[in-house]
N, C-alpha and C positions, 0 to 999 in steps of 0.2 A: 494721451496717445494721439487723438486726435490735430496737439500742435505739431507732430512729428512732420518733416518731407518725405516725399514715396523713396527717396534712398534713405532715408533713416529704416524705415518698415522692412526694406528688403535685408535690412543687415541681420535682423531679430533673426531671420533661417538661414545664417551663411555659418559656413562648416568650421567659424573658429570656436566655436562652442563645443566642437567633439573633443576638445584636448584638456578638457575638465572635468572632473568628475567628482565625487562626494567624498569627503576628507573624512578622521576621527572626528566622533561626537564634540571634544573639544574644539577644534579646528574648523569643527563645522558654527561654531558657536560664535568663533571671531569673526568669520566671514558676514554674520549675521551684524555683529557691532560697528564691522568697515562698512557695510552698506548701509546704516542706520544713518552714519556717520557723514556717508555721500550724498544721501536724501536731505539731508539736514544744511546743506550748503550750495545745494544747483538750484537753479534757476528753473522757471517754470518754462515745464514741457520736454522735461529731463526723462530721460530713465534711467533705474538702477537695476543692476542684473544680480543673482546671487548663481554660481554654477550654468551661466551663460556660456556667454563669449570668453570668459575667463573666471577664477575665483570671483571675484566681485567684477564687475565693469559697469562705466558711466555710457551713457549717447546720449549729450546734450540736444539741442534743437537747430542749433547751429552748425550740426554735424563733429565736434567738438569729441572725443574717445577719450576715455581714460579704461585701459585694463589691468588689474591688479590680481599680482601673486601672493596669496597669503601663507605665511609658515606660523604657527606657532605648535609652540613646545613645552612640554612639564618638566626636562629632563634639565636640571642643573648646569651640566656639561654639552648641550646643543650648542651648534652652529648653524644656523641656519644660512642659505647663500653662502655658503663656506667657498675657498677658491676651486678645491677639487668635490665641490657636492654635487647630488644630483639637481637638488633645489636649485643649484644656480645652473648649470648646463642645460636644463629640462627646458626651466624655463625661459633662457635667450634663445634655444630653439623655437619655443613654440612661438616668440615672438616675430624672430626673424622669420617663421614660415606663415602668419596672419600679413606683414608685411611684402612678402615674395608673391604670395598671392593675391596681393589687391582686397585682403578680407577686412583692411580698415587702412584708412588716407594718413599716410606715410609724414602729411606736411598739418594732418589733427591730431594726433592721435600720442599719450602720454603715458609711462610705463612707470607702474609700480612695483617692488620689491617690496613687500612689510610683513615683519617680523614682531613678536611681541617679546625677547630676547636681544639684549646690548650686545653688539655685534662688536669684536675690535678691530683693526684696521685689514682691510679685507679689499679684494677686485670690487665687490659687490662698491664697498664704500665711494671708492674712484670714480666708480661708472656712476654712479649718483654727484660725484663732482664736476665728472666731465664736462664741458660745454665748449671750451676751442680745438681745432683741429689738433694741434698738439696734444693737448691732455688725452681724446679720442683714441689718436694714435696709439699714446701711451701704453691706454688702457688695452686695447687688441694684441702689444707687446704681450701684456702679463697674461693676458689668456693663453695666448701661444705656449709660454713660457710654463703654465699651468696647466696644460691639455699634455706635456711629455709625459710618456709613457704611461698614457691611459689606463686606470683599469680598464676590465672590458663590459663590465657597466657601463659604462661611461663614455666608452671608446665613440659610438654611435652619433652621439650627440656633440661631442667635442669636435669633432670630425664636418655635423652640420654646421653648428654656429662659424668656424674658422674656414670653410667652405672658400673657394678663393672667388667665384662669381658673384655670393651673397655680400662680399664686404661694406659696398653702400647704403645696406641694409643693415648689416652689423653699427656701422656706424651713425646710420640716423635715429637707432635702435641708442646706442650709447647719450647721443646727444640729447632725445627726450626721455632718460629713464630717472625715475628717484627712490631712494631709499628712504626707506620710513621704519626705526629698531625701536628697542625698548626707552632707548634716550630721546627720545621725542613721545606724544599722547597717542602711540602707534595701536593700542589697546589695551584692557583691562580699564582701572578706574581710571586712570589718565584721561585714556578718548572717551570714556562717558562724560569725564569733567567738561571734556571739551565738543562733545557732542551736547550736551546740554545746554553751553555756551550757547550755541546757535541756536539754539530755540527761540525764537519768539515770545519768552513765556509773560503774563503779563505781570505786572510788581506786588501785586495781592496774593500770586499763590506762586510766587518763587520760593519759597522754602519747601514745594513739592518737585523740585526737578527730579529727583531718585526719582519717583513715583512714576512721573511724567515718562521716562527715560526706559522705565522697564513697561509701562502701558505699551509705548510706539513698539517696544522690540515685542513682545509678546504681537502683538498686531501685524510684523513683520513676519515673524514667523507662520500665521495663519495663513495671509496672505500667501506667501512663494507656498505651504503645505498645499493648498486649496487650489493651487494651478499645476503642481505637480501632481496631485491624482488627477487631474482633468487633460496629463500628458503636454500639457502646458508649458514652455519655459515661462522661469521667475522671474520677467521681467516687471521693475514693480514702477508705476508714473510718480512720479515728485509733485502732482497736482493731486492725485491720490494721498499721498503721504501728506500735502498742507491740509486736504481735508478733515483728516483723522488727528492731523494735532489738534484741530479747532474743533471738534467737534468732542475731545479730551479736555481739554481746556473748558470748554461751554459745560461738560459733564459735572466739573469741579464748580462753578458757578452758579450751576444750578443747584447741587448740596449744599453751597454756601447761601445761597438763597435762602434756602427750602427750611420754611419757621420747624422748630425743634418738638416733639410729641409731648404731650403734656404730663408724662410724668418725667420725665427728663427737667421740666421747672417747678421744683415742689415750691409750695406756697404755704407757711408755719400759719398755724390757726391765728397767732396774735399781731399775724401782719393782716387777716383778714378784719379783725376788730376793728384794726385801726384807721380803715376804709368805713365802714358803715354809716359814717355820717354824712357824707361824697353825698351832690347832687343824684349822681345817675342810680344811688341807691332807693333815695328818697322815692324816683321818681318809679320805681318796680314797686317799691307798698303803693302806689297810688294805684297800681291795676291788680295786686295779687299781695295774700296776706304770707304767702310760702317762704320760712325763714331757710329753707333749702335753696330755695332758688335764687333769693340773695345773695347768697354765701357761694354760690357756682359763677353768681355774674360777677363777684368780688373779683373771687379766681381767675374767672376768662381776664376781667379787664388789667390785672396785676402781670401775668402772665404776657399777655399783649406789649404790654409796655417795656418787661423784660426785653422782649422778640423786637420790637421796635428799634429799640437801644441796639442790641446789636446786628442787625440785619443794617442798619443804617452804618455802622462802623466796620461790620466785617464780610457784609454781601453786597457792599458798591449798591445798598438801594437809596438814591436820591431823596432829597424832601421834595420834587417833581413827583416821582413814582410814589411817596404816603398821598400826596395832594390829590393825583387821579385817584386812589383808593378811593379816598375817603369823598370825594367827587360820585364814585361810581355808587358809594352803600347812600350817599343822602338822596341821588337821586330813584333809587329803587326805592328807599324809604318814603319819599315823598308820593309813587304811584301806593305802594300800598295802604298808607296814610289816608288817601282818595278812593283808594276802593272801597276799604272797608265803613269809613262814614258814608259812605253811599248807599252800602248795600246792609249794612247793621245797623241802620238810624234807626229801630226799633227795639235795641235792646239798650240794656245798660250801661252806661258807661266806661265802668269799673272793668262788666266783661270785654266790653269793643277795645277798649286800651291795650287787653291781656290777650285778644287775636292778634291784633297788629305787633305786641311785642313777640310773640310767639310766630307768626306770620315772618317777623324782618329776621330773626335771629337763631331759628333753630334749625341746625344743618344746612346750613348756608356757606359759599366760602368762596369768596371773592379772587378774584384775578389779581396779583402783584406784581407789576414792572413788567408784563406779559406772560407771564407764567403762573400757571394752577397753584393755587397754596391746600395744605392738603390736613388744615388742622381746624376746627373749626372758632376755635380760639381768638386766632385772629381777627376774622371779619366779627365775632360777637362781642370783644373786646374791643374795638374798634365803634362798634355801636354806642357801647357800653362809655367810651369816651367824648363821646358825639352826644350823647346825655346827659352826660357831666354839665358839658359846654352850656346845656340846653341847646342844643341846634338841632335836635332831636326828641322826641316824644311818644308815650305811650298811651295814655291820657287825654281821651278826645281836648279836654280844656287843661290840657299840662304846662300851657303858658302861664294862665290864670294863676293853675294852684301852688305854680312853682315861684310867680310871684317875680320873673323875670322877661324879659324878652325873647322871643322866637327868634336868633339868627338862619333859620335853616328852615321856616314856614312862612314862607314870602306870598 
């Protein structure tokens, strides 16, 4: 809002928004998909209207208008914009009367007709072909030609648009109007297809555009609900709307992130077996005789490794982002490591080994790529690898009895 001009602000209360009102539930549905639609293609510092200035309408920042007549239909046999409808008389009226009154810049400002119904050759079609003074002319021909003997529905309206002072207005009215029917992505799955199109979406979770597509619209509709009880017009910011896809999109990455709960990765007893000989195993009997607690750190470390495997292929985490991890747990390990021979250099070995493993690894759970991980598998599995390596220890003298070198006790 904020990149708006003070004549874009003053348009949001100018009285072409009285000649709109709230369509069938259906109808009100499309309106909802044409404005998704328009968000998804302006430019920053846009508005979108829904039951504004017109069925849907644009005000770009440029002072730029686009206002749009929505019709749609269940009924087989409709015509929407027909020559003698009301849809189409209503609404060159209400256009030519936002233009008479200076309620939107005559030389910005672009008019839609959209239907989600294949229209056959019709006034409506022309005046969407229209653009030299001939074709123009033409077109004001068949209206004439189409306005005899009015019903008297209709009489009122036909009478304004063909008006003989308004004609400059009819005509500038003709020259920027377009048609949008069912033979173009006017609505329904089409313009989702091609509302989706425009998304920005990134190429890891493109197979969620449905998802994506009915998230914004659900979000669209709270939005325009949540200013309508607050007596509010719906006008909704397109810097608002890039927020919420990125912040949709971040939603999804984050679940893709987010390591999987631990019975989601079961672990067969005889894949555990086939661990127990593993360094990081050995070096748990050097501080504790618990054949449980072996058979747990087997699990975490198995499990890890699964999570590893795939957070690396299917949650964009870098070998950057394992490298800080494992950065962040050796040097945590390294102060507890320091603590605790400090402060237990009068007990046993066997037990100071079993505080510090206990100490680095229980209910712990490290930071990932900048985000919480929420299993504690991970960061104890990740230990439990860093064990393996020997770059890690439980075992005041674990270098010694492990009969290898310390990379990670400098």
């Amino acid at each position: 809002m904020n990149c708006l001009t003070v004549q874009n602000r003053q348009w949001l209360d100018m009285s072409l928004s009285d000649h709109s009102a709230p369509g069938s539930n259906v109808a009100f549905g499309f309106q909802f998909e044409r404005a998704l639609y328009w968000l998804a293609q302006s430019g920053s510092g846009a508005l979108v209207g829904i039951e504004t200035d017109d069925d849907v309408a644009l005000r770009k920042a440029d002072n730029t208008v686009v206002l749009e007549q929505d019709k749609h239909s269940i009924l087989e046999d409709a015509k929407p914009f027909g020559d003698r409808s009301k849809d189409l008389w209503n609404t060159l009226a209400i256009w030519i009367d936002a233009l008479e009154d200076r309620e939107v810049p005559s030389d910005k400002t672009k008019f839609w007709m959209v239907t989600n119904k294949v229209l056959s050759e019709c006034i409506a079609k022309k005046i969407s072909r229209a653009k030299t003074s001939d074709e123009i002319a033409a077109c004001i021909k068949e209206l004439e030609v189409a306005a005899k003997n009015p019903p008297d529905s209709l009489a009122t309206k036909m009478d304004r648009v063909l008006r003989a002072n308004s004609r400059q207005f009819l005509a500038t009215l003709i020259a920027n109007c377009e048609l949008a029917d069912g033979d173009v992505p006017a609505g329904g799955s089409n313009l989702k297809k091609e509302t989706i199109a425009l998304f920005p979406i990134p190429g890891w979770c493109s197979a969620q555009g449905d998802s994506i597509f009915n998230e914004l619209l659900g979000w669209l509709h709270t939005s325009a609900s949540t200013l309508w009880k607050e007596n509010k017009p719906a006008w909704i910011s397109r810097d608002h709307f890039v927020n919420q896809f990125q912040a949709t999109i971040d939603n999804r990455k984050r679940r893709i992130n987010r390591e999987r709960a631990e019975h989601l990765i079961p672990v067969p007893d005889e894949k555990v077996g086939k661990e127990k000989a593993r360094p990081f195993v050995k070096q748990l009997y050097l501080v504790s005789d618990d054949d449980t607690l072996a058979d747990t750190a087997i699990r975490e470390f198995i499990r890890c490794n699964i999570e590893k495997s795939r957070l690396s292929v299917e949650g964009n985490i870098t070998d950057d982002d394992w490298l800080a991890f494992e950065s962040a747990l050796l040097s945590r390990w390294k102060k507890i490591w320091a603590r605790m021979l400090r402060m237990k250099n009068d007990k046993p070995h066997k037990d100071v080994g079993f505080e510090i493993f206990s100490e680095t690894t229980e209910n712990y759970r490290e930071k990932l790529a900048g985000s919480d991980t929420e299993q504690v598998y991970l960061t104890s599995g990740t230990y439990h690898r860093l064990a393996d390596l020997i770059r890690v220890g439980w075992h005041p003298n674990y270098v010694e009895l492990m009969g290898k070198e310390s990379s990670g006790n400098d």
